[in-house]
N, C-alpha and C positions, 0 to 999 in steps of 0.2 A: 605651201598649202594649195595654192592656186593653180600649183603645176600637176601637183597629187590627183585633185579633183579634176582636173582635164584629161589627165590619161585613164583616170576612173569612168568617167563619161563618154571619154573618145569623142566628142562634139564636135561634127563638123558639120557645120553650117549649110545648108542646100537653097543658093538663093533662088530656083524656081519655086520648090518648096514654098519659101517665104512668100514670093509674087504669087501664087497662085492660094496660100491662105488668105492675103491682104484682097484677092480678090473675091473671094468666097465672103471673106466679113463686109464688103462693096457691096454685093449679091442681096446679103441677107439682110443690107440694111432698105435696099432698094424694094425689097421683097414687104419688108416693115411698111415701108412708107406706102406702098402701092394697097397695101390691105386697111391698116387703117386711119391714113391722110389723103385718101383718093376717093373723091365721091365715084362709089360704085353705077346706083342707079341712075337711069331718067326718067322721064312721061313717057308711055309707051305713046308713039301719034297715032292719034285715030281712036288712042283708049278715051272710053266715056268713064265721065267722072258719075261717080253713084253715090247719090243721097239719099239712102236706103230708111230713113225715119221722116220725110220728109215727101215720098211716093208711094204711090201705090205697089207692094208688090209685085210681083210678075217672073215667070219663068224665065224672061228672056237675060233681065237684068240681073237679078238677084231675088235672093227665098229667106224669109224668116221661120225661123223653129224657134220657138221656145221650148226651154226642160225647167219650167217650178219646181221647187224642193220647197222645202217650209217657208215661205213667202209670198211673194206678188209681184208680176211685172205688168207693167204699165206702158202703153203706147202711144203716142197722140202728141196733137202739136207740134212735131217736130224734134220732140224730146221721147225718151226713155227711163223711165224708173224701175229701178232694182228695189225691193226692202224687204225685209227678212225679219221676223221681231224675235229669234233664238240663233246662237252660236252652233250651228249646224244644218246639216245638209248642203246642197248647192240649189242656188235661184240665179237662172243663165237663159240669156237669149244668146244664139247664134246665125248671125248675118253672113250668108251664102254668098259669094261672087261665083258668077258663071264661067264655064271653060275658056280658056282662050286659048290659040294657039303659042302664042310666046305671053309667056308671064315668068319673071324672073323677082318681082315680090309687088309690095302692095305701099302705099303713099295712106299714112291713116292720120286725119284732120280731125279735132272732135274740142267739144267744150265739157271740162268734166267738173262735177262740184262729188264732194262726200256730206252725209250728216251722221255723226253719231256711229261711224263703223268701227265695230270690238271684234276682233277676233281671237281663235279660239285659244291661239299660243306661238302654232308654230308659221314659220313664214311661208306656207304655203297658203294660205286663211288671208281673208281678206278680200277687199272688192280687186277683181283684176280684168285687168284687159289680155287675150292675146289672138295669137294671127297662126293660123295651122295652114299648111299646103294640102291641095290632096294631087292625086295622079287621077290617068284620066278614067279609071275606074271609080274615082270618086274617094280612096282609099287615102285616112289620115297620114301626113308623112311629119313628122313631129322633128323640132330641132332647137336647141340651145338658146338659142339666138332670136325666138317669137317675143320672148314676153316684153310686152309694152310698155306695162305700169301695175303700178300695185298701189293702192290707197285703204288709211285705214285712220282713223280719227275723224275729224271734219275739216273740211277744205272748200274756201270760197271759189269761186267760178273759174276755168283757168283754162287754157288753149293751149292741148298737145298735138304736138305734129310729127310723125316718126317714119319713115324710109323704112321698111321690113323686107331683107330680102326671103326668099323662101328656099326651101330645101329643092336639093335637084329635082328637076323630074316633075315640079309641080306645072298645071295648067289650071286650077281651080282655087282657091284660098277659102276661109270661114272664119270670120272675125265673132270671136268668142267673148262676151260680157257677161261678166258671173260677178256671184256673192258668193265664197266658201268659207263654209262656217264659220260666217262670221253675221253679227246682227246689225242694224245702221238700214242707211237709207244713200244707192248711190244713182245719179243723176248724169245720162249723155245727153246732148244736144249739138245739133249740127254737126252730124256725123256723116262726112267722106271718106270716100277710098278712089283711089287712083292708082291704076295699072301702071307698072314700071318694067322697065326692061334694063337690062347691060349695056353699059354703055361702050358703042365701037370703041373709044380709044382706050378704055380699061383691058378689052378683048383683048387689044393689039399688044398693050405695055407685060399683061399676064404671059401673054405669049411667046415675047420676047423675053422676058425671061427666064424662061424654061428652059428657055434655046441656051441661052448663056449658062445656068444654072447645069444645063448637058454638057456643054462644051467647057467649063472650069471643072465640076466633076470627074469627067470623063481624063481628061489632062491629068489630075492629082494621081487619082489611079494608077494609070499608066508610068507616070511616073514612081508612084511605090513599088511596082508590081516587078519593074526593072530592076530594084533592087536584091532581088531574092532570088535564092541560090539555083533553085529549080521550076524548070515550065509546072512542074504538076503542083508546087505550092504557088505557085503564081495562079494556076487556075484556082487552087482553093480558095484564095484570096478574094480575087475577081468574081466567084462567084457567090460567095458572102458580102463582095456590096454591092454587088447586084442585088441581092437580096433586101440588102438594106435600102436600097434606091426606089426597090417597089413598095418596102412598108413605108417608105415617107410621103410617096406620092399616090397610094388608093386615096381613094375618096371615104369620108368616113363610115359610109352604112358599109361598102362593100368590107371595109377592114371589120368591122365589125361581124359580119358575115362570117369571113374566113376565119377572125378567132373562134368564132362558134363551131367550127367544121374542126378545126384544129383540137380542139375541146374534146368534140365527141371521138377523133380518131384518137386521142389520147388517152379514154375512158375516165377526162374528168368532165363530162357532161355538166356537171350542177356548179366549176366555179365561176367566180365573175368573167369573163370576157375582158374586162377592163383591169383585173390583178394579171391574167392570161400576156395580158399586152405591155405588162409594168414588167414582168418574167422576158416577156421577147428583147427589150430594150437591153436588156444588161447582158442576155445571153449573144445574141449576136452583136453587140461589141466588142466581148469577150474573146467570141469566137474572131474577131478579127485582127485585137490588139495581139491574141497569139501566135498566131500563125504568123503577121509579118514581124512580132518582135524576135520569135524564136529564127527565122526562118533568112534574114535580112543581111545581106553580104557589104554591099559598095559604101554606105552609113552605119551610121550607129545606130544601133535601136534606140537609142536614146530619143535621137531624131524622129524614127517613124514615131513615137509614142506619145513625144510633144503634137506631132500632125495630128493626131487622129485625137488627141486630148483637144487641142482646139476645133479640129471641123466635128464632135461629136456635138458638143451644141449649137454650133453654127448651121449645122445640116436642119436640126430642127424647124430653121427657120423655111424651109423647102415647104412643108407641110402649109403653111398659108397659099400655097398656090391650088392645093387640093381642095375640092368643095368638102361641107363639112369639118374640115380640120382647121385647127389654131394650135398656136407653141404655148406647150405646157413647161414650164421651168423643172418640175420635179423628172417629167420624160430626161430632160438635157441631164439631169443631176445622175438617173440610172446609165445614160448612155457614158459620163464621165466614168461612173463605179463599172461598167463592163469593162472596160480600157485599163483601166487601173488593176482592176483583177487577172482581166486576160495577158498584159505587160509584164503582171510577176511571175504569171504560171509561165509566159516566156523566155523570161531574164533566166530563170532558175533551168529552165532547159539546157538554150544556149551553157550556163556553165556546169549542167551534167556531161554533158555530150562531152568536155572536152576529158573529164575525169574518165569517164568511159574508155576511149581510147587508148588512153597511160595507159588503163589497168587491164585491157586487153592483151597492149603489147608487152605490158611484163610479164603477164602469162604465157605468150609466145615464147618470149623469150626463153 
């Protein structure tokens, strides 16, 4: 049985192959670690610390706006009150930091109490905190990763302190304190913000792996690429993960971008961008398990299909080095289902092709 299934599989082992998966899962775990076991930020030097309920405002430093919705905000002593007496609208002050040249996110210190907050149902409601970028036009840049805190019941006095980094691009931040429909009574006090930057050796360790993340990549490739029968599927190949090498490393407005572009040249203008991108995952690994499974001389397809079954999730984890992106497990789960689709549509080739041939030549004949 055992001999049966080895000539059925043709399995032979590729120990670069191996070494250079073992070292893509090294990659990806260092890739892990550096994203979220590595304190990102510091104090930017020289950034002033702002104690924005506590000063007088000023252009120089920071701007207060408030936006009342059915409630009242309250200023003074050093404190802030929110209160709202109906499950609706929004009651929000928002606190201005000024441009800077380098600003990679915001250090937010505060003392918060709640009383009595009900909201409306769904979890967007409720007292919240968060932290928006702008660019230097002043233009909101919104991202995943702002929101602070959410409070809603009542909560004795308590001291949050949170690192926010901001979206690319940003030189200005606006620390946003709302009530969304929701009624209660919320309370800040001793509210700082402190300017943060990137810290050099994050810069340097991201950077370094890129390099590597290039250089094992780039290795794997070349090495599949030798296994296939022709220069011209070898370039189809090669330049399907090229392909694949740019959707894991945009950054994520700009991929959001090009889905949107991709959309309207496709005449589906109105679907999600985010289904657009759920559809790209499985089709181009589709397209790549085919081509080398159909296509693959020196191995067994067998082989290339375990490869590319394992680095499909593993590549995901590239995407942490891109601003804006994190690994989504359901992306890895579409990129296994490409592989797996595109592997049959190639097994099944491979053994048309050889039926084809017979039945030609007995035609000839």
């Amino acid at each position: 049985m055992r001999a049966w299934l080895l000539r059925l599989l043709a399995v032979r082992p590729d120990r670069t192959l191996l070494r250079l998966l073992a070292a893509m899962a090294c990659l990806a775990s260092a890739t892990a670690w550096l994203h979220w076991g590595v304190a990102r930020l510091e104090p930017l030097p020289g950034g002033p610390l702002v104690r924005p309920l506590s000063e007088p405002p000023s252009v120089e430093s920071f701007g207060l706006r408030e936006r009342p919705g059915r409630g009242r905000v309250v200023i003074g002593d050093g404190a802030l009150v929110l209160e709202s007496d109906g499950a609706s609208g929004i009651v929000a002050l928002d606190v201005h930091l000024a441009p800077r040249s380098e600003l990679a996110g915001l250090r937010v210190v505060a003392t918060l109490a709640s009383e009595a907050i009900l909201p409306a149902g769904d979890w967007r409601s409720g007292a919240h905190l968060r932290l928006v970028g702008r660019d230097r036009e002043g233009r909101a840049l919104y991202g995943s990763s702002l929101h602070l805190t959410r409070l809603v019941g009542s909560r004795a006095p308590f001291v949050t302190r949170r690192d926010v980094q901001l979206p690319p691009g940003s030189v200005a931040g606006t620390l946003v304190i709302e009530l969304v429909r929701a009624s209660g009574r919320l309370e800040v006090r001793d509210l700082t913000l402190l300017p943060l930057r990137d810290r050099p050796l994050f810069l340097f360790a991201r950077s370094t792996l890129i390099a590597a993340w290039i250089v094992v990549g780039g290795w794997t490739l070349v090495r599949l690429l030798r296994t296939l029968r022709s220069p011209w599927l070898a370039a189809a190949l090669g330049l399907g993960a090229l392909v694949v090498i740019v959707l894991l490393v945009l950054p994520g407005a700009t991929e959001q971008g090009l889905l949107a572009l991709v959309a309207g040249l496709l005449g589906v203008g109105g679907v999600d961008p985010g289904r657009l991108g759920d559809a790209a995952h499985v089709l181009v690994f589709a397209g790549l398990a085919l081509v080398a499974s159909a296509a693959v001389r020196e191995v067994s397809p067998w082989v290339v299909l375990l490869t590319l079954a394992l680095a499909a999730p593993i590549a995901e984890y590239v995407q942490l080095l891109a601003e804006g992106r994190d690994v989504d497990p359901f992306d890895a789960l579409r990129n296994l289902w490409g592989v797996a689709i595109g592997g049959a549509l190639g097994l099944v080739l491979r053994r048309l092709s050889p039926l084809r041939a017979r039945s030609a030549q007995g035609r000839t004949a």
